[in-house]
C-alpha positions in Angstrom: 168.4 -6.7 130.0 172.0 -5.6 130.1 173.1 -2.0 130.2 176.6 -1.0 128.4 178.9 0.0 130.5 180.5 3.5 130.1 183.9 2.0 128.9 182.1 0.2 126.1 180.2 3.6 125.3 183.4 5.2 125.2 184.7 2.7 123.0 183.6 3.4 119.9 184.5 7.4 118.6 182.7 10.0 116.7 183.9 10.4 113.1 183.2 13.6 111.7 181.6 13.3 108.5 184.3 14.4 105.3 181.7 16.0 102.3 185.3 15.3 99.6 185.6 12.0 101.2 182.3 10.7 100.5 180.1 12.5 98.0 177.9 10.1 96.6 174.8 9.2 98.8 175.0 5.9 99.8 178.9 6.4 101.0 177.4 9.1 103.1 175.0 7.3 104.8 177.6 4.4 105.4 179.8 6.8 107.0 177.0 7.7 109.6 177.6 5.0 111.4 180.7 6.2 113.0 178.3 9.6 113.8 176.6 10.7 117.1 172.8 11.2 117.4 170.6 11.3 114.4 173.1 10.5 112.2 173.9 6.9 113.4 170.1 6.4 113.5 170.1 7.5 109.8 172.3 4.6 109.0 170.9 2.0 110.8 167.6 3.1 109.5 169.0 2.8 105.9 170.2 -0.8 106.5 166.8 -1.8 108.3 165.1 -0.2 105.1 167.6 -2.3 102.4 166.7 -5.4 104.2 163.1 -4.4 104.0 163.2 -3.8 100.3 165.2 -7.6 99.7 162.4 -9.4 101.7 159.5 -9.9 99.0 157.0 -10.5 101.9 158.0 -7.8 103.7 155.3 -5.1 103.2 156.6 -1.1 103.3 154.3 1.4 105.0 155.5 5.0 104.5 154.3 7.2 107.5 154.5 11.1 106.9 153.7 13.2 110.3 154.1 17.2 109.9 154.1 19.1 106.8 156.8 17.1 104.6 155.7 17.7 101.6 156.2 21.9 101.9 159.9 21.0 103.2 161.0 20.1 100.0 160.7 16.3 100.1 157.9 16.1 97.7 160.2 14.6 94.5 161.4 11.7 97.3 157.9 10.9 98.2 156.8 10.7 94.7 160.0 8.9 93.6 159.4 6.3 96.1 156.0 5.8 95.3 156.4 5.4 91.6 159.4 3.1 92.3 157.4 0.9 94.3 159.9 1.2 97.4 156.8 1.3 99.5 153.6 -0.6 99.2 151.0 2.2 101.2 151.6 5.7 102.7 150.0 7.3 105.6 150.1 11.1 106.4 148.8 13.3 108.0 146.7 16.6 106.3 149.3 18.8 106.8 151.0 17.3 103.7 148.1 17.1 101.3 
């Protein structure tokens, strides 16, 4: 398997993300991409999750790990759930 090299790393820049520039959600998340760290991850997790959610044989397993629930995520979870974006959930006790 190939590595990159450091001038392809270096290629591509960090874009700071602009809250005035993109205030709706999904134009957030778009603009990610051009982010460092978590926040590229984020994107590509949102595209792997859209493709997910167009494949009608594609089953969804939401997996919760640490107390979620108590960090405000709760309406997201239940949202999902009753919007059938995912087909099971698994957690952990902490967010029972």
């Amino acid at each position: 398997m190939a590595h990159a090299t450091k001038p392809e790393f270096l290629k591509q820049t960090i874009e700071h993300y602009d809250v005035a520039k993109y205030p709706q959600v999904v134009e957030m998340v778009d603009a990610m991409q051009h982010m460092a760290y978590s926040s590229r991850d984020l994107h590509r997790a949102a595209e792997i999750y859209v493709r997910m959610l167009e494949d009608k044989d594609c089953g969804i397993i939401l997996c919760l790990a640490g107390s979620l629930i108590s960090a405000g995520l709760k309406k997201i979870f239940v949202d999902m759930i009753r919007n059938r974006m995912v087909d099971a959930v698994i957690s952990t006790g902490a967010n029972i």
